[in-house]
N, CA, C and O atoms as a Tinker XYZ file with bonds, in Angstrom:
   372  protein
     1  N      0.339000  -19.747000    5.315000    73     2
     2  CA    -0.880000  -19.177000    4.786000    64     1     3
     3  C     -1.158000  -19.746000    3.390000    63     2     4     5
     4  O     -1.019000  -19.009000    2.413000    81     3
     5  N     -1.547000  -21.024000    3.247000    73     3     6
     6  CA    -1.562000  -21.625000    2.194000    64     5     7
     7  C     -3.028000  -20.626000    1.275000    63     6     8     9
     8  O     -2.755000  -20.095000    0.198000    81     7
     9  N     -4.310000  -20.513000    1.794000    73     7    10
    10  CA    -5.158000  -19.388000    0.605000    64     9    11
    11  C     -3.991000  -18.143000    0.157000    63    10    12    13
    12  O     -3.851000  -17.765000   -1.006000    81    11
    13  N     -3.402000  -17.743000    1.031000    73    11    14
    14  CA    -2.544000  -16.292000    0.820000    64    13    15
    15  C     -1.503000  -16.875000   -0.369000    63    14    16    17
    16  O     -1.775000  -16.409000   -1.475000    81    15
    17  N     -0.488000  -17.704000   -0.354000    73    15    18
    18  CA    -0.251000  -18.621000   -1.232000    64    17    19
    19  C     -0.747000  -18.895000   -2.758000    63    18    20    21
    20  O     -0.171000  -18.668000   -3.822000    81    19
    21  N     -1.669000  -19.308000   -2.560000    73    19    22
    22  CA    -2.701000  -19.622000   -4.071000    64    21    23
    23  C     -2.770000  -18.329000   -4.348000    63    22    24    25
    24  O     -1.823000  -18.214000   -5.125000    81    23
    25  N     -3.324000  -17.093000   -4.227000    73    23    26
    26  CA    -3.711000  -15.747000   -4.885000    64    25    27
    27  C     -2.715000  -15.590000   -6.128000    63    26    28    29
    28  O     -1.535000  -15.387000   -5.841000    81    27
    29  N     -2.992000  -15.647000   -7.184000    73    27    30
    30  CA    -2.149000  -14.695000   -8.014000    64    29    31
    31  C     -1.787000  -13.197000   -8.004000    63    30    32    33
    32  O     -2.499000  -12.215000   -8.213000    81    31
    33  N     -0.516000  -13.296000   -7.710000    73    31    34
    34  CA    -0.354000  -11.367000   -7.467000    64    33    35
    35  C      1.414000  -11.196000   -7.998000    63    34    36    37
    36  O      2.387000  -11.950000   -7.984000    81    35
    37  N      1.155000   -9.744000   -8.455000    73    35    38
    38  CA     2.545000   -9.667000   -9.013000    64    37    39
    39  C      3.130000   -9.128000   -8.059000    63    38    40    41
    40  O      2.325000   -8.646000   -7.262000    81    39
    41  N      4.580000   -8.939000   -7.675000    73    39    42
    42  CA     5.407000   -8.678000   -6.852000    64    41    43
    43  C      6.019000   -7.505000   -7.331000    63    42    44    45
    44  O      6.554000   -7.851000   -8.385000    81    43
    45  N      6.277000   -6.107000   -7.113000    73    43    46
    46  CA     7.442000   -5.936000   -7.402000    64    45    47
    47  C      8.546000   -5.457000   -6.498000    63    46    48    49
    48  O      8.320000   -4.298000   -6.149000    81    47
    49  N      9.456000   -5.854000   -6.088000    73    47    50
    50  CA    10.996000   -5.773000   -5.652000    64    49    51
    51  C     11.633000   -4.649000   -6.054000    63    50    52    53
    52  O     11.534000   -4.455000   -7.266000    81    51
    53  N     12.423000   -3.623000   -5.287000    73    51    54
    54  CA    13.028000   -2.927000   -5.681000    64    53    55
    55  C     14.246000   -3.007000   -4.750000    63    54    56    57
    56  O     14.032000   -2.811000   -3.554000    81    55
    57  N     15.625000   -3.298000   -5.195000    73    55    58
    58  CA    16.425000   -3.426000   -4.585000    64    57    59
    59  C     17.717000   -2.410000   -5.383000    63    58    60    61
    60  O     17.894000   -2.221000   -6.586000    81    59
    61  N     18.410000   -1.935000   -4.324000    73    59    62
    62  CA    19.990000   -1.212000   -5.394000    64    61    63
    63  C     20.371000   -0.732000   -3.676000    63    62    64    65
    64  O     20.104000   -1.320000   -2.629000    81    63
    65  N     20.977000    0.360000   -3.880000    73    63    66
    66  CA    22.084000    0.908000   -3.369000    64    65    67
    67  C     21.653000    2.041000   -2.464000    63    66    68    69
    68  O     20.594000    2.600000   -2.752000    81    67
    69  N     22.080000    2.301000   -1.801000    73    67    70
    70  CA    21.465000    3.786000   -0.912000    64    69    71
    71  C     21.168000    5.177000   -2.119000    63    70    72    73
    72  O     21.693000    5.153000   -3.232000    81    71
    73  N     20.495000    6.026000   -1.780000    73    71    74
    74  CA    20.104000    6.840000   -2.994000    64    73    75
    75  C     20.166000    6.778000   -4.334000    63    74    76    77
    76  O     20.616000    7.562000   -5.171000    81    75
    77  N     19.606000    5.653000   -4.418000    73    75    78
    78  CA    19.551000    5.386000   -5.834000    64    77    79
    79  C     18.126000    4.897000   -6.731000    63    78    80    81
    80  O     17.930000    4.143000   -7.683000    81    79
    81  N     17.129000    5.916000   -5.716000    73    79    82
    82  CA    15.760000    5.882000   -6.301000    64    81    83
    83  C     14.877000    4.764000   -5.970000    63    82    84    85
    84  O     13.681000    4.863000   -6.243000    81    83
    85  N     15.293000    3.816000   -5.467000    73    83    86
    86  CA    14.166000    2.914000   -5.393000    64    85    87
    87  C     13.125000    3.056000   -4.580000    63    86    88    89
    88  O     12.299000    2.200000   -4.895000    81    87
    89  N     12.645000    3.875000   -3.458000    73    87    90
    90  CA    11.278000    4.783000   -2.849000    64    89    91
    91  C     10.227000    5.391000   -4.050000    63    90    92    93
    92  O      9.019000    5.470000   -4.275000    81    91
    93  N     11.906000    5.870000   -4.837000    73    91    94
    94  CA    10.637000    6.416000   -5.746000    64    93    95
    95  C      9.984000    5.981000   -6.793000    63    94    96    97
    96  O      8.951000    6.398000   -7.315000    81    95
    97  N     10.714000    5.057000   -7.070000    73    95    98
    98  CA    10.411000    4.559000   -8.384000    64    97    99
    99  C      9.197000    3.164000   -7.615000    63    98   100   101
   100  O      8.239000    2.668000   -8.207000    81    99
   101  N      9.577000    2.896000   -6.458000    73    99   102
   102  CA     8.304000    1.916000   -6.045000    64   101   103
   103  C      7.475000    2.248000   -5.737000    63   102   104   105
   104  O      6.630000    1.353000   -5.755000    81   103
   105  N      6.779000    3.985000   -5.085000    73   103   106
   106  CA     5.967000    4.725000   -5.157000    64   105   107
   107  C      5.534000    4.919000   -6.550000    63   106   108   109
   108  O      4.342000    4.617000   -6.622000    81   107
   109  N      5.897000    5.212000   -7.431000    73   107   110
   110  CA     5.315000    5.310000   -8.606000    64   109   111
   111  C      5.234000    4.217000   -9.436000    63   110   112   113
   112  O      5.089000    4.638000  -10.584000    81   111
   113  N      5.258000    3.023000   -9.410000    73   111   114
   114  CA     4.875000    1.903000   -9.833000    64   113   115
   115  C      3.693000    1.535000   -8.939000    63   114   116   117
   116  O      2.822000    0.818000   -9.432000    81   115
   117  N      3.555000    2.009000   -7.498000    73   115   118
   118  CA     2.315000    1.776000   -6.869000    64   117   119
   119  C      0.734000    2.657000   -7.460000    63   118   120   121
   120  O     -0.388000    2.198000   -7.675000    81   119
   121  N      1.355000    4.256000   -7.595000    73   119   122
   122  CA     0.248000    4.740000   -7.791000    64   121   123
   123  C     -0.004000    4.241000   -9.636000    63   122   124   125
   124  O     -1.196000    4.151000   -9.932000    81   123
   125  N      0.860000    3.978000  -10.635000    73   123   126
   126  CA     0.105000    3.397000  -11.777000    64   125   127
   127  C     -0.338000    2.156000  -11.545000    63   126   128   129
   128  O     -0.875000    1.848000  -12.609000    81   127
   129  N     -0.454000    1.171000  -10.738000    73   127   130
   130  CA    -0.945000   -0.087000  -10.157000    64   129   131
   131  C     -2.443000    0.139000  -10.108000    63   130   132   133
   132  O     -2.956000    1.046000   -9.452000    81   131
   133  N     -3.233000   -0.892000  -10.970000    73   131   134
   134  CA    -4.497000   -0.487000  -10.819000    64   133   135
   135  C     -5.100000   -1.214000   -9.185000    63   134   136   137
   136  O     -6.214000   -1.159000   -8.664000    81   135
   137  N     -4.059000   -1.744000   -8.816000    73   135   138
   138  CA    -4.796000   -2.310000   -7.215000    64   137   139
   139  C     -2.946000   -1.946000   -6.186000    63   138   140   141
   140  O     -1.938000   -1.987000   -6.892000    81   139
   141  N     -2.853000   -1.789000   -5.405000    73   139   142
   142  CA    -2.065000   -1.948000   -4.386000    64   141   143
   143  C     -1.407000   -2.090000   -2.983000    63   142   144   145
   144  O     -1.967000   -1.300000   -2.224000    81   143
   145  N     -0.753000   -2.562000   -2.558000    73   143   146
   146  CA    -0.498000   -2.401000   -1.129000    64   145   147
   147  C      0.852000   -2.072000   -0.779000    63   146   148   149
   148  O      1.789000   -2.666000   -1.312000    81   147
   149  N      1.039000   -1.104000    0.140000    73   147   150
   150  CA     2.257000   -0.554000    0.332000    64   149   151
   151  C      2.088000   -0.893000    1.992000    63   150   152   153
   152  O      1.275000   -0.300000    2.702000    81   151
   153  N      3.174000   -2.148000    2.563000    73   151   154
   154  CA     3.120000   -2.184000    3.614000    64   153   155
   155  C      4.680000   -1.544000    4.426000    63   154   156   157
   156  O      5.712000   -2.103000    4.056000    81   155
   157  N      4.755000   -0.940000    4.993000    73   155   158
   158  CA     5.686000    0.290000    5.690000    64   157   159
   159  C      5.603000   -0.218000    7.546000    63   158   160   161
   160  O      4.787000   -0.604000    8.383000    81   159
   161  N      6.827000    0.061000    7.421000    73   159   162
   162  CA     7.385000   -0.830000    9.344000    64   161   163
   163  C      6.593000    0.303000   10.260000    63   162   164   165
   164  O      6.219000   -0.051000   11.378000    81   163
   165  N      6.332000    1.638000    9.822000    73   163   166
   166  CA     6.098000    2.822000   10.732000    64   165   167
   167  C      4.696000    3.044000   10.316000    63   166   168   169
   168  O      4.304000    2.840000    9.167000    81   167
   169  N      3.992000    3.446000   11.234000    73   167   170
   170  CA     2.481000    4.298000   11.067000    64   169   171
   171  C      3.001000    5.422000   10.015000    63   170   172   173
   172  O      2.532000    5.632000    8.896000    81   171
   173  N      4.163000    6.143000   10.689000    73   171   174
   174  CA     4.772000    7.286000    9.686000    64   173   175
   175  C      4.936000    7.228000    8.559000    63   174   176   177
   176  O      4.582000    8.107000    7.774000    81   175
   177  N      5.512000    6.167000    8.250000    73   175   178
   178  CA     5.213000    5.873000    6.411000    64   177   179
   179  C      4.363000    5.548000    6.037000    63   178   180   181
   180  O      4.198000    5.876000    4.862000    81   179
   181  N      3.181000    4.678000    6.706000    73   179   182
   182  CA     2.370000    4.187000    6.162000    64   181   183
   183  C      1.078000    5.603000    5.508000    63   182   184   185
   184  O      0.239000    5.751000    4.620000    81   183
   185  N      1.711000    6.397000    6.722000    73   183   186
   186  CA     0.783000    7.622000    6.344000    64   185   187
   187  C      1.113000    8.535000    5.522000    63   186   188   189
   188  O      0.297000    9.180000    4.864000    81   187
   189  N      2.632000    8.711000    5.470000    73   187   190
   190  CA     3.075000    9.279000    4.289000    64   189   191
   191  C      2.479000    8.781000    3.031000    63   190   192   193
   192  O      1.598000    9.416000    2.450000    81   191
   193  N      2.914000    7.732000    2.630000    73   191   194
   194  CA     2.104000    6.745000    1.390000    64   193   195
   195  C      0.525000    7.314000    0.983000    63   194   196   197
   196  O      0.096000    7.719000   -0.097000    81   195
   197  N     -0.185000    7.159000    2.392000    73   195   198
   198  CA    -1.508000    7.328000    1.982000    64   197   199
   199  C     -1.341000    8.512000    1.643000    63   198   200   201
   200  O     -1.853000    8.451000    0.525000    81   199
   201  N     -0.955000    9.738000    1.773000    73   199   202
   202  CA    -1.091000   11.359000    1.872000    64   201   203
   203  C     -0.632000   11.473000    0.463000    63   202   204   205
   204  O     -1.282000   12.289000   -0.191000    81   203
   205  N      0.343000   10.849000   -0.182000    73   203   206
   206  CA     0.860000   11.302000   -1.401000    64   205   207
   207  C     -0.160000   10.666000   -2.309000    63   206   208   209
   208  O     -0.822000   11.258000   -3.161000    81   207
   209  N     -0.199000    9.461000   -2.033000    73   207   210
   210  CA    -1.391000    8.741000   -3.206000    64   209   211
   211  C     -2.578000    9.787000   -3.069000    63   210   212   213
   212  O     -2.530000   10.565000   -4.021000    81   211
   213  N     -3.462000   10.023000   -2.341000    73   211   214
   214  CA    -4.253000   10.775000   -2.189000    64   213   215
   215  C     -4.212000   12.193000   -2.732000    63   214   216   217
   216  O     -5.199000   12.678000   -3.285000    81   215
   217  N     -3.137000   12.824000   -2.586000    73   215   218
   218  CA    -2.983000   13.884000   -3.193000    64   217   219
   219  C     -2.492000   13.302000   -4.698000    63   218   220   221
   220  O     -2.486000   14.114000   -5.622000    81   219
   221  N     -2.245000   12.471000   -4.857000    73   219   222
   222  CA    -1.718000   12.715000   -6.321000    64   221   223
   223  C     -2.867000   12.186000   -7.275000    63   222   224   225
   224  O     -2.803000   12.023000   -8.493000    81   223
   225  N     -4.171000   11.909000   -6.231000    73   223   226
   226  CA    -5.219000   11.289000   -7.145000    64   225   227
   227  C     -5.886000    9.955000   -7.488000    63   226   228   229
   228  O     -6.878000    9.605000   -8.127000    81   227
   229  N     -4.624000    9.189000   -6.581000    73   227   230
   230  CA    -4.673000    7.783000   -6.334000    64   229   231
   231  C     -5.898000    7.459000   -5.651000    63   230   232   233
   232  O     -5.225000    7.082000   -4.692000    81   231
   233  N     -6.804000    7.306000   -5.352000    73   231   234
   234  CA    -7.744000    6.513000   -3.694000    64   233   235
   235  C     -6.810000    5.349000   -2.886000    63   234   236   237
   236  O     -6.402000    4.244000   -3.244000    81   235
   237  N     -6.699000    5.936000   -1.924000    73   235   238
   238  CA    -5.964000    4.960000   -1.335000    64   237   239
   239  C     -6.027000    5.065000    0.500000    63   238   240   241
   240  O     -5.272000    5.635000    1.287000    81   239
   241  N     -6.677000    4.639000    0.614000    73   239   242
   242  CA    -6.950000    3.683000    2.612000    64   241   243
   243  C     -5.949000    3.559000    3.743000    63   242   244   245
   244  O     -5.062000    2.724000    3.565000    81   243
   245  N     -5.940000    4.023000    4.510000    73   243   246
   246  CA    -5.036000    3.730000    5.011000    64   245   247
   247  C     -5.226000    2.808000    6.252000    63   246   248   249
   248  O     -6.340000    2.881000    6.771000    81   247
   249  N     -4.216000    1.842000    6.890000    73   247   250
   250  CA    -4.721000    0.562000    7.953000    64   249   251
   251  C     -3.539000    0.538000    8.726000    63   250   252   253
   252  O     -2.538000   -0.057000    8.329000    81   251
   253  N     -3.583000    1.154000    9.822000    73   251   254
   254  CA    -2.769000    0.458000   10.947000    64   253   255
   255  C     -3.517000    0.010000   12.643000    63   254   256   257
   256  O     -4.698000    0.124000   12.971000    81   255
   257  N     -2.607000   -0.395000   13.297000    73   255   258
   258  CA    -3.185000   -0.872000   14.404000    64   257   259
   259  C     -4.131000    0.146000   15.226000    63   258   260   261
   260  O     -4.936000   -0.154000   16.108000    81   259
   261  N     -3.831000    1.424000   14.714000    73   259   262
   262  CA    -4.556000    2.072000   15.358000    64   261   263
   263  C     -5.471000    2.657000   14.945000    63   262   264   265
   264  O     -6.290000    3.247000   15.650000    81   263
   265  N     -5.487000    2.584000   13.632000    73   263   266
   266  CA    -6.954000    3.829000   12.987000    64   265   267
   267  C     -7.220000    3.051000   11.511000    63   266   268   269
   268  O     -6.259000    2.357000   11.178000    81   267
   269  N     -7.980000    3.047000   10.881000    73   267   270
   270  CA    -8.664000    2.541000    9.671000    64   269   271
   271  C     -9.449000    3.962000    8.908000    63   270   272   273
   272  O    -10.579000    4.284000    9.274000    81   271
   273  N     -8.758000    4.695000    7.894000    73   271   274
   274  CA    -9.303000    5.378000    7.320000    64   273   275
   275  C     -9.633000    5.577000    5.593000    63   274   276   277
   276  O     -8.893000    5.998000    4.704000    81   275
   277  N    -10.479000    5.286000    5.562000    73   275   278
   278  CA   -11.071000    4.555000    4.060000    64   277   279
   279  C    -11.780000    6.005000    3.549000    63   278   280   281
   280  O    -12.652000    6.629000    4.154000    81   279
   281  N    -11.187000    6.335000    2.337000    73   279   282
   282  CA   -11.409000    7.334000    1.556000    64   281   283
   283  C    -13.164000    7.561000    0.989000    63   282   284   285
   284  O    -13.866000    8.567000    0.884000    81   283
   285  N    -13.340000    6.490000    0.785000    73   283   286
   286  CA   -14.657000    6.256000    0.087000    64   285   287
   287  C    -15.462000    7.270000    1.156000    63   286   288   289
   288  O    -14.954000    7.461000    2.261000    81   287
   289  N    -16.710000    7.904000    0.803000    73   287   290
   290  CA   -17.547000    8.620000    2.286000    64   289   291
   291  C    -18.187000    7.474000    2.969000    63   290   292   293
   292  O    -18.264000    7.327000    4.188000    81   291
   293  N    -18.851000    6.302000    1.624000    73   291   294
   294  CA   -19.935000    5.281000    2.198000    64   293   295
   295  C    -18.624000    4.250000    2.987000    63   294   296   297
   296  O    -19.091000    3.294000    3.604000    81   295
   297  N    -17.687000    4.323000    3.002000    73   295   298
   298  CA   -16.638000    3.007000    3.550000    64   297   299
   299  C    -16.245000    1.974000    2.887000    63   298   300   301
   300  O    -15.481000    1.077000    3.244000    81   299
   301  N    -16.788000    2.127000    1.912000    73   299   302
   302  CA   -15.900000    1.062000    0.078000    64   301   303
   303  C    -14.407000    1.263000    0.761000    63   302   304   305
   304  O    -13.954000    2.123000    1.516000    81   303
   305  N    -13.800000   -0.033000    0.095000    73   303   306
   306  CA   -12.397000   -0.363000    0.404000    64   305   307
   307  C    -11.862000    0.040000   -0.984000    63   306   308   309
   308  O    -12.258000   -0.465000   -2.034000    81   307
   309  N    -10.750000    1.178000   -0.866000    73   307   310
   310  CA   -10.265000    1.203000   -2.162000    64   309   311
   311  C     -9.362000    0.435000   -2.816000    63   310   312   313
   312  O     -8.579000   -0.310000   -2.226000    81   311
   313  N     -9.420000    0.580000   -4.156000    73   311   314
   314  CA    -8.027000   -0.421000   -4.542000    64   313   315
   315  C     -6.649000   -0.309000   -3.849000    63   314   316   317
   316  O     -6.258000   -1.310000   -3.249000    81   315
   317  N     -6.079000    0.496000   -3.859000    73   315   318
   318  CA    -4.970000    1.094000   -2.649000    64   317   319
   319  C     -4.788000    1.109000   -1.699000    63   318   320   321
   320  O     -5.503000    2.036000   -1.320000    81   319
   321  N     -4.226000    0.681000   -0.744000    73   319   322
   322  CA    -3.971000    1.032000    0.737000    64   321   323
   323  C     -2.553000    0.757000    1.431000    63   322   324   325
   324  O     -1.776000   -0.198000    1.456000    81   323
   325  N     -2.582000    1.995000    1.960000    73   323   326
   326  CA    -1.045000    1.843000    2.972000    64   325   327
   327  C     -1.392000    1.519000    4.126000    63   326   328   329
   328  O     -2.344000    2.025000    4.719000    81   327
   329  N     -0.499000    0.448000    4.663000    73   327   330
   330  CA    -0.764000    0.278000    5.864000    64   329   331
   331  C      0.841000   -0.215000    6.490000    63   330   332   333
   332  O      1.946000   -0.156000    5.950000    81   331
   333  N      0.445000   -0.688000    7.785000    73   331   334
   334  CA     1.431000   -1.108000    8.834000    64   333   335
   335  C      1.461000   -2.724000    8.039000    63   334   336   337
   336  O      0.584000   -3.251000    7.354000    81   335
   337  N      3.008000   -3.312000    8.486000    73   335   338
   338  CA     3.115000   -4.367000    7.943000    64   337   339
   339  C      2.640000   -5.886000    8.700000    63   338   340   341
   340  O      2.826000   -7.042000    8.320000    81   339
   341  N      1.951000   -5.341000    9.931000    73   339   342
   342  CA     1.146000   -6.034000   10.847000    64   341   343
   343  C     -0.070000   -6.326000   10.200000    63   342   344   345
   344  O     -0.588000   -7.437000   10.091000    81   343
   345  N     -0.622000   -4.900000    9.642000    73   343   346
   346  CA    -1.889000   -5.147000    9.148000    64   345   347
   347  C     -2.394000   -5.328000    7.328000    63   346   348   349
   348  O     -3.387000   -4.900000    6.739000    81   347
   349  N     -1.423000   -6.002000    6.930000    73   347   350
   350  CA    -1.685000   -6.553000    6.123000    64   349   351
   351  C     -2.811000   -7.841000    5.667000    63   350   352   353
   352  O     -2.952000   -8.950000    6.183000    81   351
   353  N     -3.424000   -7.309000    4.674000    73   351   354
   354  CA    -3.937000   -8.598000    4.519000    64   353   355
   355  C     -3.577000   -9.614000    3.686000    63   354   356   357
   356  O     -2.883000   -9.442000    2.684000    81   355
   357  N     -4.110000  -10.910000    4.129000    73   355   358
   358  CA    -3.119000  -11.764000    3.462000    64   357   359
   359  C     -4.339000  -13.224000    2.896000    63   358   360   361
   360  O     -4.264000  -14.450000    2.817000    81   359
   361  N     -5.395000  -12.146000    2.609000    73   359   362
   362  CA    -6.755000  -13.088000    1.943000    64   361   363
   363  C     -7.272000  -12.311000    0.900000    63   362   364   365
   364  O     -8.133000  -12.723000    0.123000    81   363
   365  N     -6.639000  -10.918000    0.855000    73   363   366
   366  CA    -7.049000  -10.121000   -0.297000    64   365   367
   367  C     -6.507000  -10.090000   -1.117000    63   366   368   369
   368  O     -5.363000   -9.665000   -0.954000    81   367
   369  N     -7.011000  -10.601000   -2.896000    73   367   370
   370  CA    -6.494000  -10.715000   -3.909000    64   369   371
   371  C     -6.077000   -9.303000   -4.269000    63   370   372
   372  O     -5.484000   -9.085000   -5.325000    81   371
């Protein structure tokens, strides 16, 4: 995916040890993220993600193979979105 490639985007990685915070601390580096994507192996997480951002105030979309639900009423794409790691996009800066 050489365009996906070119995009400038920051990464962040969270790696350590079994219970040793890194869910949470990469959840909360997502919702202070003024843009993000949280891609999750399960619909189940992916929806978890959206439910907490949302409640915590975040706008945030959610995208898997099976449903597309965009916070906005008019259908604006928000900065945020959880999705399946299928449905990622990989043209969006």
């Amino acid at each position: 995916y050489p365009e996906a490639r070119a995009i400038q985007r920051k990464i962040v990685f969270h790696a350590g040890p079994t219970n040793s915070g890194k869910t949470h601390h990469a959840i909360q580096s997502f919702l202070a993220a003024k843009s993000g994507v949280y891609c999750g192996p399960l619909k189940l997480l992916a929806h978890e993600i959206y439910q907490k951002s949302n409640d915590a105030g975040v706008p945030c979309d959610l995208v898997t193979g099976e449903e597309r639900t965009f916070v906005d009423p008019d259908g604006r794409q928000s900065a945020h979105v959880a999705c399946t790691i299928e449905m990622c996009s990989v043209t969006t800066p």
